[in-house]
N, C-alpha and C positions, 0 to 999 in steps of 0.2 A: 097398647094391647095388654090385657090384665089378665094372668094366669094363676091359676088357682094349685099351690105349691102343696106338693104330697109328701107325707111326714116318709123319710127313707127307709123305714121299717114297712111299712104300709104297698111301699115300690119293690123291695127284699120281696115279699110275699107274694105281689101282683106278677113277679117275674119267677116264679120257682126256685129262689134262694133259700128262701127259710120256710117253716109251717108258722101258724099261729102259735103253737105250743111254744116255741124257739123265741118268737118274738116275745111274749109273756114272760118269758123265763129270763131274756135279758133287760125287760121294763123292770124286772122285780129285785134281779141284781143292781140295775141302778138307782132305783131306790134304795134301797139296801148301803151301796157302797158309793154310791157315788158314779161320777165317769159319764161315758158316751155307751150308748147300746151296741154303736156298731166297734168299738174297740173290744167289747166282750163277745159280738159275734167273730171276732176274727182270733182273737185271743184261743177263743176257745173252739177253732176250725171250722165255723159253722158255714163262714164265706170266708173265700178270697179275696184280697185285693181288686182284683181285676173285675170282679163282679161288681163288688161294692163302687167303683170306679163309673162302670156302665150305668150302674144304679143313680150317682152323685148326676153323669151326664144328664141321664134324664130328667131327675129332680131341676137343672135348674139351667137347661137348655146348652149349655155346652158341648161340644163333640169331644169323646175321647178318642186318644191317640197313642196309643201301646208302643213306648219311647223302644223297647228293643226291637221296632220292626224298622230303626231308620239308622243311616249312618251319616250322620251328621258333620257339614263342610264346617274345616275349620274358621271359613270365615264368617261362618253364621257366630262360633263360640265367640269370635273377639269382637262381635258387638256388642256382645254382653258383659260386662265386667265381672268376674266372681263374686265376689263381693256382694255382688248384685241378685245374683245365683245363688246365693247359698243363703243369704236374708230371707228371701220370698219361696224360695223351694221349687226353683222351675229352671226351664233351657228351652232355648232359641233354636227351629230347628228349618224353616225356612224362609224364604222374603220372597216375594215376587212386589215388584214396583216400589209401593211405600204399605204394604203391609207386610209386618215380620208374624209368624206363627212361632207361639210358644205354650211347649206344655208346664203347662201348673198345678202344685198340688192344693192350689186356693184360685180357678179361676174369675171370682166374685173379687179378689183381691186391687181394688180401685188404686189402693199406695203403690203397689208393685206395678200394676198395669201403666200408671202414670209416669214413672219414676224410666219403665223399659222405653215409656214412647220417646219420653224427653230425651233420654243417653243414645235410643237409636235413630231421632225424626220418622218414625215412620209409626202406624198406626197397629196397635194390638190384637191377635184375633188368637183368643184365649182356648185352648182345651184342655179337658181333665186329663190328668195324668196319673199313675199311679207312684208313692210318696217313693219305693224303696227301688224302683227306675230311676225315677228322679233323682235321686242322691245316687245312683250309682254312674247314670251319666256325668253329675257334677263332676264325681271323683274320676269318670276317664277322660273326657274332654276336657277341664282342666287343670288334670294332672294335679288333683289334690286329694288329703284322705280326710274324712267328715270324722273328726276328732270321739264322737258321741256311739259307742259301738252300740249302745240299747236304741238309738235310732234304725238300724240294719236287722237287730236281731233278736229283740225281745219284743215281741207281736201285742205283747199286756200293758204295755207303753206307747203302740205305734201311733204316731200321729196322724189325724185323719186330715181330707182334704178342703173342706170350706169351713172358713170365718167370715162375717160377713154383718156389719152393721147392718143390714138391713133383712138380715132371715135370724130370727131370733125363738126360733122353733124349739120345741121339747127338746129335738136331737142339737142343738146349738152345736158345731162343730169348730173346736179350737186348734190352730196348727202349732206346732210347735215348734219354735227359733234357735239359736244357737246361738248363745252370747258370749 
């Protein structure tokens, strides 16, 4: 089945996020400067996360899952290795038979997906997540602090959610690692 992929500004606007004007305004900043359009709509309070988030689900058929609506068993976290968690930017958040559910803030992320199937035998079923949930579960479930404070709290930085060799759109969305 071939589906015909909508540039995320284009979905911003089809959903009452942005106007046209808005959208213009941050094609012209990144012309200008460089960057992602939706790191300057958020930078600069146009959207929220959480919209942008809904936005990314639909772009590219994923469900999102708003990680502060769950409390998550600890034995979902120690299938996961940190390590593991903190590479790819996601959390395990339930299993039923041999499918685990995890949110990600790259769920296009093929490395990541392959890497959680192998560590847990059981098969992937990917949603979007938003990035600064995500890192903040890392940091309560397993009991670590994300070294990188402009990941948390400078929004002119924030990383967005898909990379993805195979969507190589105007808006190319890069995540960013911690090394």
């Amino acid at each position: 089945m071939s589906t015909k992929k909508h540039k995320i500004g284009e979905i911003l606007i089809d959903n009452n996020f942005i106007t046209r004007e808005i959208l213009d305004g941050a094609l012209e900043h990144q012309k200008k400067f460089g960057g992602n359009i939706t790191q300057y709509l958020i930078a600069y309070g146009y959207i929220k996360e959480e919209d942008l988030a809904k936005c990314i689900s639909q772009q590219f058929g994923h469900p999102y899952l708003p990680l502060r609506a769950y409390d998550i068993p600890r034995e979902m976290i120690e299938l996961v290795p940190s390590c593991v968690a903190e590479r790819y930017w996601l959390i395990p958040v339930d299993k039923i038979e041999n499918i685990i559910t995890v949110v990600m803030a790259n769920p296009l992320d093929e490395e990541a997906i392959k890497e959680v199937e192998a560590i847990t035998r059981c098969a992937v079923q990917p949603f979007v997540g938003i990035f600064s949930d995500i890192i903040k579960a890392i940091e309560r479930y397993y009991n670590i602090s994300i070294e990188d404070e402009s990941l948390k709290k400078d929004k002119k930085t924030a990383p967005l959610f898909i990379y993805a060799k195979n969507y190589a759109g105007l808006e190319h969305r890069k995540s960013v690692r911690i090394r």
